[in-house]
TITORKE-364413 format. One line per field, with one value per residue: x negated, y, z negated of N, C-alpha, C in turn. Coordinates in Angstrom, 1 decimal. Example, Ala and Ser with C-alpha at 12.3 -4.5 7.8 and 13.67 -1.06 7.14 Angstrom:
2
n_x = -13.2:-12.8
n_y = -5.7:-2.2
n_z = -7.8:-7.1
ca_x = -12.3:-13.7
ca_y = -4.5:-1.1
ca_z = -7.8:-7.1
c_x = -13.2:-12.9
c_y = -3.3:0.0
c_z = -7.8:-7.9
***
This chain:
100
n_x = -7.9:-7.6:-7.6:-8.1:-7.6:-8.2:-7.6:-8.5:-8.0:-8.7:-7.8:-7.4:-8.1:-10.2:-14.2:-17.1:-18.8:-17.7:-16.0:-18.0:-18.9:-16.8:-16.1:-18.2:-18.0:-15.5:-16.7:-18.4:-16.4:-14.8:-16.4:-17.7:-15.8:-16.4:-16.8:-14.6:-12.4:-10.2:-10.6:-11.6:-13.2:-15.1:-16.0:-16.3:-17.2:-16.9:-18.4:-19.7:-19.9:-19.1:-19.0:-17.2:-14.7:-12.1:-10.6:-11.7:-12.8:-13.0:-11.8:-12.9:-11.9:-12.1:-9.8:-9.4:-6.8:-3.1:-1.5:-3.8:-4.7:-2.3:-2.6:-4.7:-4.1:-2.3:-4.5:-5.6:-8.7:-8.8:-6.2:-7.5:-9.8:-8.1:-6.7:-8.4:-10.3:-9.2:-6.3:-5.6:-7.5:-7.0:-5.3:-3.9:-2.8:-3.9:-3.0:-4.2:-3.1:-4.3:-4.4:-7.5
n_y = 21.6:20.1:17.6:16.9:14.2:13.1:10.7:9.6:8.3:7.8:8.4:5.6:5.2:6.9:6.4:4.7:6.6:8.9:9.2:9.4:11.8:13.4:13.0:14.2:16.9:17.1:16.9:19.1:21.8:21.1:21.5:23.7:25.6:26.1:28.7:30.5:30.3:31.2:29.3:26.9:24.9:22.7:20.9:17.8:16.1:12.9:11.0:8.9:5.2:1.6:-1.0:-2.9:-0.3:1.0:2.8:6.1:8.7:10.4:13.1:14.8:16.6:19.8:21.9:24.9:24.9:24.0:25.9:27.1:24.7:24.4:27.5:26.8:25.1:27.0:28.9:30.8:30.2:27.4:26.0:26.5:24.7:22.1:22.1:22.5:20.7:18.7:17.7:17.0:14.3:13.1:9.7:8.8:9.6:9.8:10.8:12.0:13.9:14.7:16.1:16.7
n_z = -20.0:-16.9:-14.4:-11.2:-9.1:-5.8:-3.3:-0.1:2.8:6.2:9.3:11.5:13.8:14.3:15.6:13.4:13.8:13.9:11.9:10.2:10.2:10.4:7.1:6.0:6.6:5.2:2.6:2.7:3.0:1.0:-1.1:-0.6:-1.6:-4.1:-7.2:-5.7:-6.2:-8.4:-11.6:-11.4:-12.5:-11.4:-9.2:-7.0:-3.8:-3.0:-0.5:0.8:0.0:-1.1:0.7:-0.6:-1.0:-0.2:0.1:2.0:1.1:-1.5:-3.6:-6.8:-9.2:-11.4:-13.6:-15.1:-16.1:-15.8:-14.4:-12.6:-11.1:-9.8:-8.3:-6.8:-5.1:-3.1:-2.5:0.1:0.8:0.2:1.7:4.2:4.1:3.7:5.7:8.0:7.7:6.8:6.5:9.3:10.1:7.9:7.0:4.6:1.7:-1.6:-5.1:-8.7:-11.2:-14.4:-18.2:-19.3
ca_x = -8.4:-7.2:-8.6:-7.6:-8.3:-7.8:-8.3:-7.9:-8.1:-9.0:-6.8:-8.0:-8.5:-11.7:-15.0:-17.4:-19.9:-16.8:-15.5:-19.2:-18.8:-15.7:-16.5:-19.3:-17.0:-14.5:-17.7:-19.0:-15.8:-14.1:-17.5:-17.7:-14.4:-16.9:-16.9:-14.0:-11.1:-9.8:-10.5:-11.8:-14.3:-15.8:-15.5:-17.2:-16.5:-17.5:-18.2:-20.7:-19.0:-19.6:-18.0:-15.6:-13.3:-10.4:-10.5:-12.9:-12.9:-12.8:-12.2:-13.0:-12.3:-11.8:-9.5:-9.0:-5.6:-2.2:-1.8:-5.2:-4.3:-1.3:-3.5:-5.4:-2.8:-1.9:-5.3:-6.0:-9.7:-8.4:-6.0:-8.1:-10.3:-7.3:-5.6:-9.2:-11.0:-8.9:-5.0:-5.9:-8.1:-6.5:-3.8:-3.0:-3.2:-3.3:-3.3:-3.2:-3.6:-4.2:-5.1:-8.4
ca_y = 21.4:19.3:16.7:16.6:13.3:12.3:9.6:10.0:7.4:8.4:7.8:4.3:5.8:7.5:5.7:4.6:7.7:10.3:8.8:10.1:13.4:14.1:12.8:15.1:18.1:17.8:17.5:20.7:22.5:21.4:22.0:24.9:26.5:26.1:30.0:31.4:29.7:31.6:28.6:25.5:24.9:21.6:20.3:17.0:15.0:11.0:10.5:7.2:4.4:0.3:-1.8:-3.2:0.2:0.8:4.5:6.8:10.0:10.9:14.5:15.0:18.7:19.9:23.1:25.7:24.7:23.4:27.2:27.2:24.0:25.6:28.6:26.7:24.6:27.7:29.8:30.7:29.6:26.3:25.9:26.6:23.9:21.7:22.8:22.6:19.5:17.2:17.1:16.3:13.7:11.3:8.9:8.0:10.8:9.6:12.0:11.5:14.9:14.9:16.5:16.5
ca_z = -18.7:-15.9:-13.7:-10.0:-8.0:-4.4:-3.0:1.5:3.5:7.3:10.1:12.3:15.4:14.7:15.1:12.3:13.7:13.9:10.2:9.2:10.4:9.6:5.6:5.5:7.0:4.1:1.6:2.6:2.8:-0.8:-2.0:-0.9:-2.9:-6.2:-6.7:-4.7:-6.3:-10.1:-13.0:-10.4:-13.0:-10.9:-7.5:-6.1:-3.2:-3.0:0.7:0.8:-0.8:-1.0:1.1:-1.4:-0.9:0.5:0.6:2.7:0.7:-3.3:-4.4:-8.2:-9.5:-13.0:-13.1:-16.8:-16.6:-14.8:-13.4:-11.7:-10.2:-8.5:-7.4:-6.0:-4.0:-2.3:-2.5:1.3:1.1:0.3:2.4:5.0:4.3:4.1:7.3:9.1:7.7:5.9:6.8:11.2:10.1:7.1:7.0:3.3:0.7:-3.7:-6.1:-9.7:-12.0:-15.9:-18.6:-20.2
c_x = -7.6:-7.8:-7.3:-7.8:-7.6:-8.2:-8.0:-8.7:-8.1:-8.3:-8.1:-8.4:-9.7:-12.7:-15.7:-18.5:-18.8:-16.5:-16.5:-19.0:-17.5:-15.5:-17.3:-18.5:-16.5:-15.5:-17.4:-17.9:-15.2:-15.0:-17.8:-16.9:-15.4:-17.0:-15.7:-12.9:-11.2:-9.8:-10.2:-13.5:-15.5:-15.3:-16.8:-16.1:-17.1:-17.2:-18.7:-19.8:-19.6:-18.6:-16.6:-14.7:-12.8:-10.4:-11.8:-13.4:-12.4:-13.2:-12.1:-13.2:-11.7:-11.1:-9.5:-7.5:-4.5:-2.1:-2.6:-5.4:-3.5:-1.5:-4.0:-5.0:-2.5:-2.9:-5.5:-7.2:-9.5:-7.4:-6.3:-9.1:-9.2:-7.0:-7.1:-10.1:-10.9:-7.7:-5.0:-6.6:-7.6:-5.4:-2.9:-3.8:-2.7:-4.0:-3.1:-3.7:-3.4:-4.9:-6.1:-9.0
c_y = 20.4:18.9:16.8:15.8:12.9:11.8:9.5:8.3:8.1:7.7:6.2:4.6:6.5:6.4:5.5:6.1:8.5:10.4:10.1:11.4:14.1:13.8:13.9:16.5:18.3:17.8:19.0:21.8:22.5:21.7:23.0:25.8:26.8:27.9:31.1:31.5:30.3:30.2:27.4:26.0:23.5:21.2:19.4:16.3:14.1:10.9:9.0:6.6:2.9:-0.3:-2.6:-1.9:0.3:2.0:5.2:7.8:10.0:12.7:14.7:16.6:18.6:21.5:23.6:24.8:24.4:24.3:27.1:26.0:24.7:26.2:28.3:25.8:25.4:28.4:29.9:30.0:27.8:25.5:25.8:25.8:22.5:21.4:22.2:21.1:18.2:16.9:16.5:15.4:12.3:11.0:8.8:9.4:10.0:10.6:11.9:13.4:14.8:16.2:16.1:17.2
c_z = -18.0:-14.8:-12.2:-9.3:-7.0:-3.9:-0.9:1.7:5.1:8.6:11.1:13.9:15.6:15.0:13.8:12.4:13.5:12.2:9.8:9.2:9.5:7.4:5.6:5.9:5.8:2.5:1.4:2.2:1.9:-1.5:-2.1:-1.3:-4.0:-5.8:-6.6:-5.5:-8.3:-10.7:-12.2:-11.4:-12.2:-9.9:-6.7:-5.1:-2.6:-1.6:1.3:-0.5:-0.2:0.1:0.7:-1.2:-0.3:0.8:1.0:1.6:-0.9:-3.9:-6.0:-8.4:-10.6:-12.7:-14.8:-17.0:-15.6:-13.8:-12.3:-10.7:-9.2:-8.1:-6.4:-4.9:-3.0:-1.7:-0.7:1.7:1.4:1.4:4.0:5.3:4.5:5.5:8.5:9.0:7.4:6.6:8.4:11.0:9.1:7.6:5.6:2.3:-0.8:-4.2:-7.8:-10.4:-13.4:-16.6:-19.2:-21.8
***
């Protein structure tokens, strides 16, 4: 298996009410891939957080394997959440990917 995590940071020019919205936007839409996407065995995304961090956004997803990563890199659904809820909205993109 393989772990996917990213960590977004949201551009500075939003408010703290737009932030909210737009957090809960890329929720719904990476959460809703569970399903769609060939061997995306798990998909959360950390939108409330403490004051201590530094980053807005946490996606945790578990895939079958490195393949199914890369599928789903490309998959249209995905992309489409991408393209519509996340890339117009952050500033700083980390990624780390392992196996587990």
């Amino acid at each position: 298996m393989v772990k996917h995590i990213i960590l977004w940071q949201l551009k500075d020019e939003f408010t703290e009410e737009k932030k909210q919205e737009i957090r809960a936007g890329i929720k719904k839409g990476l959460e809703g891939l569970m399903g769609q996407i060939p061997g995306l065995l798990d998909i959360k995304v950390q939108a409330e957080f403490l004051p201590s961090s530094n980053v807005d956004v946490m996606l945790d997803s578990t895939f079958e394997s490195e393949e199914a990563l890369k599928g789903y890199a490309v998959h249209p659904a995905h992309v489409a959440v991408a393209d519509g809820a996340v890339r117009p909205y952050t500033k700083t993109r980390a990624c780390i990917d392992y196996e587990v």
